[in-house]
N, C-alpha and C positions, 0 to 999 in steps of 0.2 A: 504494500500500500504506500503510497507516497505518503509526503510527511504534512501537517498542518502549515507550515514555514514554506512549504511549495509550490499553496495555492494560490490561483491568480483568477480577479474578476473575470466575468463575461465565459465560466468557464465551465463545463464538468467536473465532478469531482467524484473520486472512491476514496473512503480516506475511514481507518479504525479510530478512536478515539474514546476518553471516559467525560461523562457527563458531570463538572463539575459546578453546579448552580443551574439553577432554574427561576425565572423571574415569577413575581406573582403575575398572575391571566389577566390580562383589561380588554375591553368590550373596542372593536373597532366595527365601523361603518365600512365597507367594500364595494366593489361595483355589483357585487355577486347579494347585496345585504347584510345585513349584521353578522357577526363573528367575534371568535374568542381570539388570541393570540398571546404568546410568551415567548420571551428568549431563553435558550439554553446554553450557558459556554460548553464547548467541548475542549479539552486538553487531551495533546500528544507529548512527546518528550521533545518537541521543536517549538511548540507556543498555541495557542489556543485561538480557536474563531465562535461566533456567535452561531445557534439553530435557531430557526425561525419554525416554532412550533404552533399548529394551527388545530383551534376546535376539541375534537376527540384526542388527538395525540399529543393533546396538553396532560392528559392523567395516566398515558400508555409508560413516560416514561420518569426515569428516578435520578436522583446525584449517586453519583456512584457506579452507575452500568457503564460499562464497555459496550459500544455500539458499534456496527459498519454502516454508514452510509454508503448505500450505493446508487449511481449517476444523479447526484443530488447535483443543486444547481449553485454555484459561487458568483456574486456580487458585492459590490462596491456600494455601503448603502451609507450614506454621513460622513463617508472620512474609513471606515474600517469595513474589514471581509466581513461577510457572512453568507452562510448556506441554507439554502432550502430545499422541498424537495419537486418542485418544479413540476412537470408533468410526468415524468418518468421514475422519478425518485423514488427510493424505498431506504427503510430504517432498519434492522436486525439489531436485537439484543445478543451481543455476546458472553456476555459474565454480567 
């Protein structure tokens, strides 16, 4: 898996990491209607980027899991990375 320190906007991503914090949930407006949303940092042994956790998979997951995201999506949102999981993307629990 490549490393958190390797990712770049505009981009794909597969990348292992642990889930170290999870923001409280707040209420946004969407094009799509109301929704939940939260940030997760994820930490590797190279530095950490933000998850963009939506809805339902605000309670899927914990501080402390190792997860793989796989073909999640990397952007540039205020000044710093973060990942979501875009139209393709999937999350796996590994530990």
């Amino acid at each position: 898996m490549p490393p958190i320190a390797s990712l770049r906007a505009n981009a794909n991503a597969t990348i292992d990491a642990t889930i170290t914090a999870i923001s409280a949930p707040r209420d946004v407006t969407t094009s799509r209607g109301p929704s939940r949303v939260a940030d997760a940092t994820l930490q590797d042994e190279t530095g950490t980027i933000s998850l963009t956790l939506w809805g339902g998979d605000i309670e899927k997951y914990s501080v402390g899991q190792k997860i793989r995201i796989t073909d999640g999506w990397v952007k540039d949102f205020r000044g710093k990375l973060q990942v979501s999981m875009g139209r393709s993307g999937r999350i796996e629990v590994l530990a």
